[in-house]
N, C-alpha and C positions, 0 to 999 in steps of 0.2 A: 548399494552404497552403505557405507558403516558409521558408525557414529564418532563427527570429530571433535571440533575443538569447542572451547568451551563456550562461544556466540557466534551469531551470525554475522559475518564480515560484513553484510549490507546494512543491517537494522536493530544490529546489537543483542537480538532475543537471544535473551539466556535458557531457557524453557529444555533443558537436556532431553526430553521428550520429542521434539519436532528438530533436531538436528542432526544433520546430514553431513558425510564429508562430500565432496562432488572434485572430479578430475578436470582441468581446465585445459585447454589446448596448450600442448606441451609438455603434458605432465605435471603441472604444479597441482599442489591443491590446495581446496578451501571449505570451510565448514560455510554453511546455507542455512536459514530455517526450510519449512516445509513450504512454506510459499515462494520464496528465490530458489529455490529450488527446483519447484515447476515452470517458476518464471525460465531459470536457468536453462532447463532442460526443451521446454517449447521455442527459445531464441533461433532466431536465424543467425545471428553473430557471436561468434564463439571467445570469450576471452580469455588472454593467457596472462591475467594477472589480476590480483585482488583487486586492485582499482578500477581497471578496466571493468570488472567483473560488478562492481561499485556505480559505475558511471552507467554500464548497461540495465542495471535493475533497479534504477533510485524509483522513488517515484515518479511514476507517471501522469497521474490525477493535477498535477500542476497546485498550485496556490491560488487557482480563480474561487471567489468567494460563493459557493453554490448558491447563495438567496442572492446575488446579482440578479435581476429582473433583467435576463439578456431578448428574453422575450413573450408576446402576449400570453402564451398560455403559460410560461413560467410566474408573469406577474399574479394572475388570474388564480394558480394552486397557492403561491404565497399567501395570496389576501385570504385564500379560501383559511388554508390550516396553520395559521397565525395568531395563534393566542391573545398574543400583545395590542392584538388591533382592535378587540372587542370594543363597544365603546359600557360607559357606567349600567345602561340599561342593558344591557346581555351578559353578566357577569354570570360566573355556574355558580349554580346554590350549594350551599354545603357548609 
């Protein structure tokens, strides 16, 4: 693959080093970084248009807020490596 346009249609990197053109069912094409671009390339669903190509590689990780206490051992490493929790007598010296 050769190098296309000047950002990544998914996530906007301009980074001309990590960009890819990539061929999309059909024939069309489209510039990638280097990570939609494997995303791209490992998909089982092939897209034959930027959007599409958009909607298949958005992110995935969703907007749940990872210190959500969804469960006991998640509450447990929170309290553990939680700065903000120390109380006055454990404060680090320095």
């Amino acid at each position: 693959m050769a190098k296309g346009g000047s950002s990544c249609c998914v996530c906007q990197s301009a980074d001309a080093r990590a960009l890819l053109e990539v061929v999309l069912r059909g024939g069309a094409r489209a510039t990638l970084c280097g990570s939609h671009a494997l995303m791209h390339s490992r998909s089982t669903e092939q897209a034959t248009t930027e959007v599409e190509l958009r909607r298949l590689l958005r992110d995935r990780r969703g907007r749940r807020d990872p210190r959500n206490d969804q469960d006991e051992l998640g509450a447990a490493l929170n309290a553990a490596f939680n700065g903000d929790r120390r109380g006055p007598d454990r404060r680090r010296a320095g």
